[in-house]
C-alpha positions in Angstrom: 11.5 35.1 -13.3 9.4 37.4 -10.9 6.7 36.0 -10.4 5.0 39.0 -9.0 5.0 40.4 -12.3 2.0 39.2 -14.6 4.0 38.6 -18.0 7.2 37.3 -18.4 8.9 37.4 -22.0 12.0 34.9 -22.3 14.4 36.0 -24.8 16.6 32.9 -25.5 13.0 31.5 -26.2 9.9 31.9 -28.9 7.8 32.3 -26.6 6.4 34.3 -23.4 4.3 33.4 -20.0 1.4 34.9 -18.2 1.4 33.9 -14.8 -1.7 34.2 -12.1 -0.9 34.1 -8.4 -3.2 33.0 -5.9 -2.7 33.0 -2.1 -3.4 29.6 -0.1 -2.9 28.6 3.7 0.3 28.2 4.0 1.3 28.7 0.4 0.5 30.3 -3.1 -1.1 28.7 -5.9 0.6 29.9 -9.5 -0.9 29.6 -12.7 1.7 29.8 -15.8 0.5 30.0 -19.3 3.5 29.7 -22.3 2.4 31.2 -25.8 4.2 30.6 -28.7 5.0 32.9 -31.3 7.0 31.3 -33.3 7.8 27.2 -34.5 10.3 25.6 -32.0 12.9 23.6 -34.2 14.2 21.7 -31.2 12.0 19.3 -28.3 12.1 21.3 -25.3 10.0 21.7 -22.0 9.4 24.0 -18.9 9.9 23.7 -15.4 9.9 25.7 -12.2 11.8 24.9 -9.6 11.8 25.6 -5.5 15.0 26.1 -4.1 16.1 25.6 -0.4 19.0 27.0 0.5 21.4 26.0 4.1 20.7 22.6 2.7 21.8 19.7 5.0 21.8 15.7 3.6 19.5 15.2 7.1 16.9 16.8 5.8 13.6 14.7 5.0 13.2 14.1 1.6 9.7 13.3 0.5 8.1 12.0 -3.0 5.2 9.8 -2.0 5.0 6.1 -3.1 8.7 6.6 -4.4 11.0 8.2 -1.4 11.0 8.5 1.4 14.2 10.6 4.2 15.8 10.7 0.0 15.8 6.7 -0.4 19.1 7.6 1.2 20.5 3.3 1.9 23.2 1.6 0.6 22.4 0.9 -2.7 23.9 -2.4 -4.5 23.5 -3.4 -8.2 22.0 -6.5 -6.9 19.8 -9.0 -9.9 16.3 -10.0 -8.9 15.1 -11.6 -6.4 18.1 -9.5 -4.5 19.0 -11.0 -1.3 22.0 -9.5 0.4 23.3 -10.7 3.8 25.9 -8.7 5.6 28.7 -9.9 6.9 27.9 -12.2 10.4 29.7 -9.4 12.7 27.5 -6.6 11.4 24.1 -7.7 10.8 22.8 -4.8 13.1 25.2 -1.9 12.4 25.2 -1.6 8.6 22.9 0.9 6.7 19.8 -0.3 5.4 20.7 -1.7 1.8 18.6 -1.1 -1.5 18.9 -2.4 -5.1 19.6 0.0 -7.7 16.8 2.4 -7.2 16.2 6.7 -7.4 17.8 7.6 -4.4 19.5 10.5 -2.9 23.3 9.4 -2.4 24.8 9.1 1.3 28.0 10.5 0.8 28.6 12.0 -2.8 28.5 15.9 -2.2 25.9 16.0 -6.0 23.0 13.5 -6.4 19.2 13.8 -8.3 16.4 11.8 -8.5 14.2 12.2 -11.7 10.6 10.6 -11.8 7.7 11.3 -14.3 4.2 11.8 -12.2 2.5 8.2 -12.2 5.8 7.3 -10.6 4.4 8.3 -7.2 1.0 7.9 -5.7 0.7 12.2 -5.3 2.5 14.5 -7.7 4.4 16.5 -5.4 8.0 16.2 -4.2 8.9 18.5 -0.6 11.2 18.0 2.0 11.1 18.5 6.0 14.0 20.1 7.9 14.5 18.3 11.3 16.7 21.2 12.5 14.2 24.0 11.5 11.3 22.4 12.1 9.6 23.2 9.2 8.3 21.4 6.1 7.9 22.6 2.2 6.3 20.9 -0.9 6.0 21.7 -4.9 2.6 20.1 -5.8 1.7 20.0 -9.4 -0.8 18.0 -11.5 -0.1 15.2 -13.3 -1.0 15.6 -16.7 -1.0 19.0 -18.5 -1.9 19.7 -21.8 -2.2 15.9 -22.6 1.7 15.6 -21.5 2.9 13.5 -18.2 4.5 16.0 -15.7 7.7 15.3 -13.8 9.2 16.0 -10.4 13.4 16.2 -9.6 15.0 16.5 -7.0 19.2 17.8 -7.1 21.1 18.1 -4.7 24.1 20.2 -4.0 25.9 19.8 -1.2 28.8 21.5 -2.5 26.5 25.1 -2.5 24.2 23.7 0.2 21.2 23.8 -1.8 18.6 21.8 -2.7 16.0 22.5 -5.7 12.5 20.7 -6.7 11.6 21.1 -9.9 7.9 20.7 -11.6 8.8 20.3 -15.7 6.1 19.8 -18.5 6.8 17.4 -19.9 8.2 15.5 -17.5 12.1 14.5 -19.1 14.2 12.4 -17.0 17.3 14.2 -18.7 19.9 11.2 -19.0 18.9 8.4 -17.1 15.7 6.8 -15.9 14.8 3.7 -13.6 14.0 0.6 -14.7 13.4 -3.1 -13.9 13.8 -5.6 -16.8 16.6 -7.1 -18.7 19.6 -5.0 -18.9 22.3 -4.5 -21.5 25.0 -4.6 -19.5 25.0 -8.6 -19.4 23.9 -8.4 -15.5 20.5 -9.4 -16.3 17.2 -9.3 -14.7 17.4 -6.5 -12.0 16.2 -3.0 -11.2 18.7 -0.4 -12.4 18.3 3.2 -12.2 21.0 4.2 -14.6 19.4 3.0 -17.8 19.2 5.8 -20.7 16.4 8.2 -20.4 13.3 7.2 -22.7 12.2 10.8 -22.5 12.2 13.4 -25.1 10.7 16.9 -24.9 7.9 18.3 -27.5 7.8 20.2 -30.1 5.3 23.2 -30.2 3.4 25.1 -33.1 3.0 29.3 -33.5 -0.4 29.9 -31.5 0.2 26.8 -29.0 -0.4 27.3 -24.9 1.5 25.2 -22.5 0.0 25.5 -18.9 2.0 24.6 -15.8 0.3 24.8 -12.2 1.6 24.6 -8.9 1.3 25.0 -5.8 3.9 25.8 -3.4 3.4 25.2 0.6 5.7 25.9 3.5 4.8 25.6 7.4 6.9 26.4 10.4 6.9 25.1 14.0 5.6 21.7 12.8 6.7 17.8 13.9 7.7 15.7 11.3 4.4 14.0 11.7 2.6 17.3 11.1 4.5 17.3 8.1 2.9 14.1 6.8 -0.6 15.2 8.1 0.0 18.0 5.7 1.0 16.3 2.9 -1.9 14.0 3.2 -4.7 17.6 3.5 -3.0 19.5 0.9 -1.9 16.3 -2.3 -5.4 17.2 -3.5 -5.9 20.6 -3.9 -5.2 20.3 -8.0 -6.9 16.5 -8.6 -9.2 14.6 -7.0 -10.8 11.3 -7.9 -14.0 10.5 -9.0 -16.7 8.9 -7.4 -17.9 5.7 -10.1 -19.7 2.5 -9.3 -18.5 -0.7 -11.1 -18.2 -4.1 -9.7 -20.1 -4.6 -6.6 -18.2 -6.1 -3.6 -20.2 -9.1 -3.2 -20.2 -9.7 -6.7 -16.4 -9.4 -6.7 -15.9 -12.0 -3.8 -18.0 -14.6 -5.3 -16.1 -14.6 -8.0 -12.8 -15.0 -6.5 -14.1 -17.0 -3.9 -15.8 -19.3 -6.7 -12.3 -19.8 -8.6 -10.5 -20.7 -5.1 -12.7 -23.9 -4.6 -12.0 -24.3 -8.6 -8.4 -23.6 -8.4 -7.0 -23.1 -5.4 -7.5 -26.0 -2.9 -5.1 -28.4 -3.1 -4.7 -32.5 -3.0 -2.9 -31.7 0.7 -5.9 -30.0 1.3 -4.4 -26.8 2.2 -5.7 -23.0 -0.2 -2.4 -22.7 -2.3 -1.7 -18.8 -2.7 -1.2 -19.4 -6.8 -2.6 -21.8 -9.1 0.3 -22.7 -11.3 1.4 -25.2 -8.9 4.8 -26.0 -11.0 6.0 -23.3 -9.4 6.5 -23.7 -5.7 6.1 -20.0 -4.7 2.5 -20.2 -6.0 2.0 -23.6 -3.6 2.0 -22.9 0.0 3.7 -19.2 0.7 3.2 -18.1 4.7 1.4 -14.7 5.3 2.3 -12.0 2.8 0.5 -13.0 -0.1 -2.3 -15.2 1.8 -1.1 -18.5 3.0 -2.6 -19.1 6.1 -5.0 -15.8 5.3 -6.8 -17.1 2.2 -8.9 -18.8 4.3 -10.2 -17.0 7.0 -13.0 -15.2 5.0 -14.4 -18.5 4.1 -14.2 -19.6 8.0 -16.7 -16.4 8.6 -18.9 -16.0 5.6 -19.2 -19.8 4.3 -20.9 -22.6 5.9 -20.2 -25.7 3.9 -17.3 -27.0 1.9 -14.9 -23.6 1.8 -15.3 -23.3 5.5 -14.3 -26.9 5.7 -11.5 -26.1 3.7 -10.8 -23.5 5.6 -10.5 -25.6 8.8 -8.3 -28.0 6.4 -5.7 -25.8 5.7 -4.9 -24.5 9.0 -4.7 -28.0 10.0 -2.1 -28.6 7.6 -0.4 -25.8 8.5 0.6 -26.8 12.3 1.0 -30.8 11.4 2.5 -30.0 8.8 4.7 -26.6 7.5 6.0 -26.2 11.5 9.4 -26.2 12.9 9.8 -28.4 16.0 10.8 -25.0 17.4 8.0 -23.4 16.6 8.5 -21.3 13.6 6.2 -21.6 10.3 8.4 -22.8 7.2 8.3 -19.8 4.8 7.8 -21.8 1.4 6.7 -25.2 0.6 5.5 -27.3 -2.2 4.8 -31.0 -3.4 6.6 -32.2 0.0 9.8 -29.9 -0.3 10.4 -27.0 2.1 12.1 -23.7 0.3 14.0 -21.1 1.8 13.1 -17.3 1.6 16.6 -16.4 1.2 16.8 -17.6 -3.3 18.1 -21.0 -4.2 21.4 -21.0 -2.6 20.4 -20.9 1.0 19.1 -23.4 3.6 15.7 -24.1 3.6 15.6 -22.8 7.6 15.9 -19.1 5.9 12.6 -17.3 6.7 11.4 -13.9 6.3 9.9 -13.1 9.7 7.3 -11.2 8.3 5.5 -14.7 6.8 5.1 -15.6 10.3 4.0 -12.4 11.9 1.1 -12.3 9.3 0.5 -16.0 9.8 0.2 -15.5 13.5 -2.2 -12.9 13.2 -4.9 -13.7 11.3 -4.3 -17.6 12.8 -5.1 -16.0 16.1 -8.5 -14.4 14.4 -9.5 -17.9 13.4 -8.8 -19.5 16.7 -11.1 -16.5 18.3 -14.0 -17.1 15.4 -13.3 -21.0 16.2 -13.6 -20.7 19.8 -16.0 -17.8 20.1 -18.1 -20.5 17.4 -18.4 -23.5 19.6 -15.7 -25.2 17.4 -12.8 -27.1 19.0 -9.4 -25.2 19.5 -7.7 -28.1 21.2 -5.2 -29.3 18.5 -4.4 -26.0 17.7 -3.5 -24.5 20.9 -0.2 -26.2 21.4 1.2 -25.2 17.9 -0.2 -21.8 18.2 1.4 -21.1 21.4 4.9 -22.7 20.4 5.1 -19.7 17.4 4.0 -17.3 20.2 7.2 -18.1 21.8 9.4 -18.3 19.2 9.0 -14.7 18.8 9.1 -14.2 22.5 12.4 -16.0 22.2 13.8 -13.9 19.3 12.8 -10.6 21.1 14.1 -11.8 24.2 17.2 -12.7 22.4 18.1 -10.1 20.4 15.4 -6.8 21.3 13.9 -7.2 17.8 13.0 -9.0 15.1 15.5 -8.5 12.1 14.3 -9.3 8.7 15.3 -12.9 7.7 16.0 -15.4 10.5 17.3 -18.8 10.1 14.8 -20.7 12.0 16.9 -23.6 13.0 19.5 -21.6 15.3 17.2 -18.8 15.7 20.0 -16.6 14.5 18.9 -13.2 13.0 20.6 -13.1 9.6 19.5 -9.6 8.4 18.5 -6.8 10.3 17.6 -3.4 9.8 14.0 -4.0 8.9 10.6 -3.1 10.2 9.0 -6.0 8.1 8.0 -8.2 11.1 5.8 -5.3 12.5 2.7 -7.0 12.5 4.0 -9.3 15.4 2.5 -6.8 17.2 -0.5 -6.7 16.7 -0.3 -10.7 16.8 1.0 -11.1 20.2 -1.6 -8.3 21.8 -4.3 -10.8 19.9 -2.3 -13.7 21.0 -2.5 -12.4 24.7 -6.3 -11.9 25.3 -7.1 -15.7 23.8 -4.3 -17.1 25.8 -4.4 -14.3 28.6 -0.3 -14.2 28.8 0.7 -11.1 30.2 4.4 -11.9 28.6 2.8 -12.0 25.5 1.0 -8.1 25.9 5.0 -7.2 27.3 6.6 -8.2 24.5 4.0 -6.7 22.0 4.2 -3.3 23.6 8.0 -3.8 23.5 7.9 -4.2 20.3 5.7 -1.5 19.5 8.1 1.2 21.2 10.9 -0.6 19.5 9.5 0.1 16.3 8.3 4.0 16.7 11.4 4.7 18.0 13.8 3.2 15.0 11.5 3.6 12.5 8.3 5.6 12.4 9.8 8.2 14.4 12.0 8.8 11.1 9.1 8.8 8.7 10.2 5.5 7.2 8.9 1.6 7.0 10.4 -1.1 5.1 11.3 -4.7 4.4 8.4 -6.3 4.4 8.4 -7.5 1.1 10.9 -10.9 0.6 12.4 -9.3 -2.4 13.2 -5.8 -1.9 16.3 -5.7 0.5 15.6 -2.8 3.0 13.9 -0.1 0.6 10.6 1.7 2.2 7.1 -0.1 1.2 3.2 0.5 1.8 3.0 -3.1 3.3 5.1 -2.2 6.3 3.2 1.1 7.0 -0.1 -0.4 7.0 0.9 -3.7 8.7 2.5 -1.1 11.3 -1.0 0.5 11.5 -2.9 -2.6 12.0 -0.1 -3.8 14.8 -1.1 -0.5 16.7 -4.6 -0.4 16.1 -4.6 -3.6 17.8 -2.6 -2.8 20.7 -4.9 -0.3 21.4 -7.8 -2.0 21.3 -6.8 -4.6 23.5 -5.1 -2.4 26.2 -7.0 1.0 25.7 -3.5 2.8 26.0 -3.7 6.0 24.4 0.0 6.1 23.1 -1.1 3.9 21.0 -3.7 5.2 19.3 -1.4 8.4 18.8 0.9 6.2 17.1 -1.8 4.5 15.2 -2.8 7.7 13.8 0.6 9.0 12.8 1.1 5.7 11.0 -1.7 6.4 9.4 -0.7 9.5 7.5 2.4 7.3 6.0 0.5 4.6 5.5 -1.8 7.2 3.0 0.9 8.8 1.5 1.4 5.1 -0.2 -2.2 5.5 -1.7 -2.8 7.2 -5.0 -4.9 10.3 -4.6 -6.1 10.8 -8.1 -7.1 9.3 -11.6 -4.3 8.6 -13.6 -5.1 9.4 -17.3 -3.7 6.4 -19.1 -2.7 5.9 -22.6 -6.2 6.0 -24.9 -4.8 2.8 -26.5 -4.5 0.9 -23.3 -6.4 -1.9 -21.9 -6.8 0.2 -18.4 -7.9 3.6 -20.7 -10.6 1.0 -22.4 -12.1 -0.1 -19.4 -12.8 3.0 -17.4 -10.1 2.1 -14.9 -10.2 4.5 -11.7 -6.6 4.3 -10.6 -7.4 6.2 -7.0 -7.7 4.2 -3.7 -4.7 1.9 -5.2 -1.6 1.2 -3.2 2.2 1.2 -4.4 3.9 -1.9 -3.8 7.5 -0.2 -2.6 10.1 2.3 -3.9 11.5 -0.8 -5.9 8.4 -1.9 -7.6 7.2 0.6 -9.0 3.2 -0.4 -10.1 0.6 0.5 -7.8 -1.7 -2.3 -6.8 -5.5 -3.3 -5.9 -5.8 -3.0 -2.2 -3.1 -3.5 0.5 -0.5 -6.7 0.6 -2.4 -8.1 2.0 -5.0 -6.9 4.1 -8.6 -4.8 3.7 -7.8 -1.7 6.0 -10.4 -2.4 8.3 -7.5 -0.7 10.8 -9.0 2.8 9.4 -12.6 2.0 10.3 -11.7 0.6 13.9 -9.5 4.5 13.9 -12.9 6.2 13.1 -14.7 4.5 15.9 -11.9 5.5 18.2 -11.3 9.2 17.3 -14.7 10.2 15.5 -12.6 11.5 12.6 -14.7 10.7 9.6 -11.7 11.2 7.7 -10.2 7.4 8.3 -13.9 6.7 6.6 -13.0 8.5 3.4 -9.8 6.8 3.2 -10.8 3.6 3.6 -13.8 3.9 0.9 -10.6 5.1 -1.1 -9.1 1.5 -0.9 -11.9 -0.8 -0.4 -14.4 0.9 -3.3 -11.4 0.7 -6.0 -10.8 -3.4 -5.5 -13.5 -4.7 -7.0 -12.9 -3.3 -10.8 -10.0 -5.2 -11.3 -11.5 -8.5 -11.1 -11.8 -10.6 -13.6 -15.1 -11.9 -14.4 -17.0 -14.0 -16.5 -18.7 -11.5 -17.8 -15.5 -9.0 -18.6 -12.7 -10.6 -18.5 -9.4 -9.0 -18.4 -7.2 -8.7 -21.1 -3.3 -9.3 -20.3 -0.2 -8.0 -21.7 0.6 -11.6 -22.8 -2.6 -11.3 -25.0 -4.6 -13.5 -23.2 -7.3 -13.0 -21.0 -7.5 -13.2 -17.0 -9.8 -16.1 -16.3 -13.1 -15.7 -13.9 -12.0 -15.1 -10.4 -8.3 -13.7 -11.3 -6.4 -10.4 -10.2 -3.3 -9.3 -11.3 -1.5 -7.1 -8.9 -0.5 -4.7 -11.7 -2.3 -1.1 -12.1 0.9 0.5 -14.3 0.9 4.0 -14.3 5.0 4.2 -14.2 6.8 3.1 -16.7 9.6 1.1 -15.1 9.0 -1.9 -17.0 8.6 -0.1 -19.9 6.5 3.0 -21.5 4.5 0.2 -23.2 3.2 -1.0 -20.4 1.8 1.7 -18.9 -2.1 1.0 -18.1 -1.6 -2.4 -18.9 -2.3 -5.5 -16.9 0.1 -8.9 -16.6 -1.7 -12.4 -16.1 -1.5 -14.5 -13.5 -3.5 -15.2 -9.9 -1.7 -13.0 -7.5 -2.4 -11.8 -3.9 -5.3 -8.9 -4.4 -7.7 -11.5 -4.5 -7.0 -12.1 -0.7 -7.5 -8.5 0.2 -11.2 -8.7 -1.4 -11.7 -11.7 -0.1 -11.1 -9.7 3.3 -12.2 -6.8 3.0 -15.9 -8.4 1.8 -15.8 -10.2 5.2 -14.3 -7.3 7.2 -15.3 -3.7 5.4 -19.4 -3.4 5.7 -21.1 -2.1 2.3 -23.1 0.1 4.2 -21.7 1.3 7.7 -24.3 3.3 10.3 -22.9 4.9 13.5 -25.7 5.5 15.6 -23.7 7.5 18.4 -22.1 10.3 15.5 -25.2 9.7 13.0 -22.7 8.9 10.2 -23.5 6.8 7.2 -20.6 5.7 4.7 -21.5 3.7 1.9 -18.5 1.6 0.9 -20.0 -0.9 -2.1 -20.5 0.4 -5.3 -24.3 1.4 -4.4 -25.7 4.8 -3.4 -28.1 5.1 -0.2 -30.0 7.6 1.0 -31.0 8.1 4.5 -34.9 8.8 4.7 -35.4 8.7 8.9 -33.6 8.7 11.8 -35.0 7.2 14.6 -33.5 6.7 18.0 -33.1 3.3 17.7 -33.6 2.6 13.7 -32.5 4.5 10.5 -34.3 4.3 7.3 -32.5 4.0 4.0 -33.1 3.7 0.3 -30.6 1.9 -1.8 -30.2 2.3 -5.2 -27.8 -0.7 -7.1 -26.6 1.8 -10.2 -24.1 -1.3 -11.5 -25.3 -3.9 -14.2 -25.0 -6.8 -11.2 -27.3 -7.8 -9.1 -25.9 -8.3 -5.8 -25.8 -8.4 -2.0 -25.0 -5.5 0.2 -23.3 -5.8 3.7 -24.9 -3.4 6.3 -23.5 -2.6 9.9 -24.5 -1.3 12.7 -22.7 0.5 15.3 -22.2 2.9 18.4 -18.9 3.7 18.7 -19.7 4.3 22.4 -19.6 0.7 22.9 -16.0 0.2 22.2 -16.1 -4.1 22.6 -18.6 -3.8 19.7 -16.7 -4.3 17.0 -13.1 -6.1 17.6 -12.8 -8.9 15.4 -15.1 -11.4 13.6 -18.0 -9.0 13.1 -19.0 -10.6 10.1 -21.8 -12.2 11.7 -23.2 -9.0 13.2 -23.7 -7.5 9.5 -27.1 -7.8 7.7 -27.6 -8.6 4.4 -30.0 -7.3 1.6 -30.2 -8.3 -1.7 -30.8 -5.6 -4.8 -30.9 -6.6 -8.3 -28.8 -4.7 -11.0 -31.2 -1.0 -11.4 -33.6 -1.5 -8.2 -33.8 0.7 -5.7 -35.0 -1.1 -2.4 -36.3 0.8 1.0 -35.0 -0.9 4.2 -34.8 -0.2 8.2 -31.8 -0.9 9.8 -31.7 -1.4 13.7 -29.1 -0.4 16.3 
């Protein structure tokens, strides 16, 4: 159709558009109304597709939260949890292998990828072309007229074209993705060949179908700018809503009140589950809290969870360590378990465990040390798991994906999933002031841009995913380089802190979701904006990051002014605290139970790859977004002031109102609008001062408590 022309009349169909064009930087915005004059007698939908033509399988192909450079891996039918290990004489020259997940084929001449909207964190599909340096998206909304929109992607290689198509209703035409149990006898595994769900509608004489969209293209840009883009322009059709719900400190109490109910074990370590018949809910390294779980408690409590806290990091290094060094991945009731499913030696570790461990071990030793408390029987272990990824690096110039720890053999590489080893040997190297440490971390951190960000892609940091992209390694990559920065004030890496930053987003979902009326989600006003998607292979977005509380974006603000790290941190941080179970709402579960006190699920279902009737539903069980409120209570302030730019973002669910500025004070009037009384986290700050906030700040916030309706006047110093 010409879409320059103001009515179009389609004559194989009952029924005729009016279209509205609007100019936009760097694109057009078009408005399509259908109208139909007549009944239709079979389900049908409409679509409008971009095309790019001189198409080349190089090209970057983007949906965000879903795919990323076209998903375009190895992909093996592989049942769940998939581990696949390449044959010993290839480990580093094979592609990068997925399970059976939307992807773009590497070699067949004709492939598609078909998702429905909540699939991906934006509604918008685009590509960038390395050769012509330029970059193009289709953004659409994604819900119109009450139906679910949907986004494909074909291409022809045969023609050399390439088209993305907006359709409403979204219809996966023959075959969808799921992950459940299949039909074809192979069991429980991801499979993206299962037959479509979808159907289209049927529409009545007098009924208007809308379709928006808005189509950018920009020239002469990197493939960073290309993400920078993405990120300005995914919400120029939806936005989210501000809302105030649970506040923070009412949220952490109440996990923080179930882990000294559930979660401290006999072996007085803070298990990351609480069905302890299971042994990945016992002790778990990094990832989903073991070895984390307890750091909040070291800075906020001052009794029994700090003691606890103390406890389990003790265990940890007399315990769960490798006389080389390494951190055992998995371990329960006495028994170690290996990362790599039931088959393999218990030495199988995904390195990422122990790059998370080593990090936020190497905040407690600072807090310990910086605290008056002893470091002494620490030290030793500490430093041994410094070198053992000195070693590997040394060894092999990276850090693979799974190791066995008992040859220190890499077993699978092709991963970016250790990435926050970074970021833990630059921490490692100011408390033990080893220059080989800072060498190896900035090693690393080269090593990493160059292989990986460089082509718009992180992955394999989750243990059961193979190689496919995920939100954990882009932010853990973020943190790693915020880090290096602040501890060598080297401004290559800030520059690649900030272009990690615009993947990272692209993992977070920039609007409200309108779930099903009959769901549990719909029923409790859930705000699905600010949550993350796990990876292209699980396909539910989550509360908060896995598993940390962003506090990387509010160290970016202080070091480039951009109040735009702000906003997207209050994105993440000010969503958590809804989905927590408490005593006074509890949650209700798929399983028809409810969440007890204290619980998150990691589940916010706005796909439908375990089914459509799960969509806005929530599974029960204890999982890991607990430990990213936990942390980002202790590490993301309610309230933060920078005196030096005269910004104030409010973070908790509060409002506040500045009534002076002085030069050294600022006046403000909070108002608690929730049905909780609570207590509010303030911070002050000068950016200036660049030492001022580095880690362990907790003790530099001040604390005010409001009851549930009060508004309270306060002065807050510099």
């Amino acid at each position: 159709m010409n879409l320059e022309n103001s009515q179009h009349t389609f004559s194989r169909y009952p029924c005729s558009a009016s279209i509205t064009t609007h100019t936009l930087p760097h694109g057009q915005r078009l408005d399509i109304t259908l109208s139909f004059h007549e009944d239709t007698t079979v389900p049908m939908n409409f679509s409008l597709s971009m095309e790019a033509g001189q198409w080349e399988k190089g090209n970057y192909v983007l949906m965000p939260g879903a795919v990323y450079n076209g998903n375009r891996f190895t992909s093996l039918p592989l049942p769940y949890p998939p581990y696949y290990e390449p044959p010993y004489n290839s480990h580093f020259a094979d592609a990068e292998v997925i399970t059976s997940i939307p992807h773009l084929d590497i070699e067949k001449m004709q492939s598609q990828i078909s998702l429905l909207s909540g699939d991906m964190t934006s509604p918008l599909c685009g590509f960038y072309d390395f050769n012509d340096q330029s970059g193009s998206i289709l953004l659409g909304k994604h819900q119109s007229d009450n139906f679910y929109t949907g986004f494909t992607v074909n291409e022809n290689q045969i023609d050399y074209q390439a088209t993305f198509t907006l359709s409403v209703p979204g219809v996966r035409e023959a075959e969808q993705y799921f992950f459940g149990d299949q039909n074809d006898g192979l069991g429980f595994r991801p499979d993206v060949t299962a037959p479509s769900q979808d159907t289209g509608a049927f529409f009545k004489q007098g009924d208007l179908l809308t379709l928006t969209a808005c189509i950018y293209h920009w020239q002469q840009i990197t493939l960073h700018d290309f993400f920078q883009q993405v990120n300005s322009t995914k919400t120029t059709l939806e936005t989210s809503k501000n809302f105030y719900s649970v506040p923070l400190y009412k949220a952490y109490t109440s996990i923080k009140e179930k882990y000294q109910r559930e979660n401290f074990t006999e072996e007085g370590y803070y298990s990351v589950g609480t069905d302890w018949n299971i042994p990945q809910q016992c002790w778990q390294a990094g990832w989903i809290g073991g070895g984390m779980n307890n750091y909040p408690f070291l800075l906020e409590d001052n009794s029994e969870a700090r003691q606890r806290a103390i406890s389990t990091l003790r265990f940890i290094f007399s315990r769960l360590q490798h006389s080389n060094g390494w951190v055992y991945g998995m371990y329960a009731h006495g028994k170690f378990y290996s990362d790599g499913g039931d088959s393999k030696s218990d030495s199988i570790l995904l390195v990422r465990k122990n790059a998370d461990l080593l990090y936020f071990v190497m905040k407690q030793l600072l807090w310990l040390s910086e605290n008056h408390h002893s470091t002494i029987e620490f030290e030793q272990p500490v430093k041994a798991l410094c070198d053992a990824f000195v070693r590997l690096f040394r060894k092999y110039g990276q850090l693979g994906q799974f190791i066995d720890m008992a040859t220190e053999e890499i077993v699978i590489g092709n991963s970016a999933g250790a990435c926050m080893a970074v970021g833990a040997l630059a921490l490692a190297s100011e408390y033990f002031q080893s220059a080989e440490y800072l060498d190896v971390a900035e090693q690393l951190g080269e090593y990493y841009y160059n292989n990986y960000l460089e082509k718009g892609m992180l992955n394999g940091c989750p243990g059961e995913i193979c190689q496919a992209p995920d939100s954990e390694a882009a932010f853990a990559m973020l943190e790693s380089y915020v880090q290096l920065y602040e501890t060598t004030r080297k401004s290559i890496w800030l520059s690649y802190a900030e272009y990690t930053s615009e993947i990272a987003m692209t993992w977070v979902m920039s609007y409200d979701f309108v779930f099903p009326a009959h769901s549990t989600a719909a029923k409790r006003g859930v705000h699905s904006s600010g949550t993350v998607f796990a990876n292209a292979q699980n396909k539910h977005s989550a509360p908060g990051i896995c598993t940390l509380s962003g506090n990387s974006l509010l160290k970016l603000f202080r070091f480039t002014g951009n109040a735009k790290y702000l906003q997207d941190l209050h994105a993440i941080a000010h969503s958590l605290p809804q989905y927590v179970s408490l005593a006074e709402d509890l949650e209700f579960t798929l399983e028809k139970k409810y969440l007890p006190p204290g619980y998150m699920n990691e589940r916010v279902q706005t796909s439908d790859w375990e089914g459509k009737e799960t969509v806005g539903e929530f599974l029960y069980g204890s999982n890991w977004p607990e430990v990213s409120m936990l942390l980002t209570f202790v590490e993301v302030p309610g309230v933060y002031v920078d005196f030096t730019s005269r910004t104030v973002q409010v973070f908790d669910h509060v409002e506040c109102y500045v009534t002076q500025w002085d030069q050294d004070s600022i006046h403000l009037e909070l108002y608690n609008p929730t049905a909780y009384s609570t207590m509010v986290t303030l911070l002050a700050d000068e950016c200036t001062y660049a030492r001022r906030l580095t880690h362990n700040y907790f003790a530099q916030m001040k604390t005010v408590n409001i009851s549930a309706g009060e508004h309270k006047q306060i002065e807050l110093k510099k």
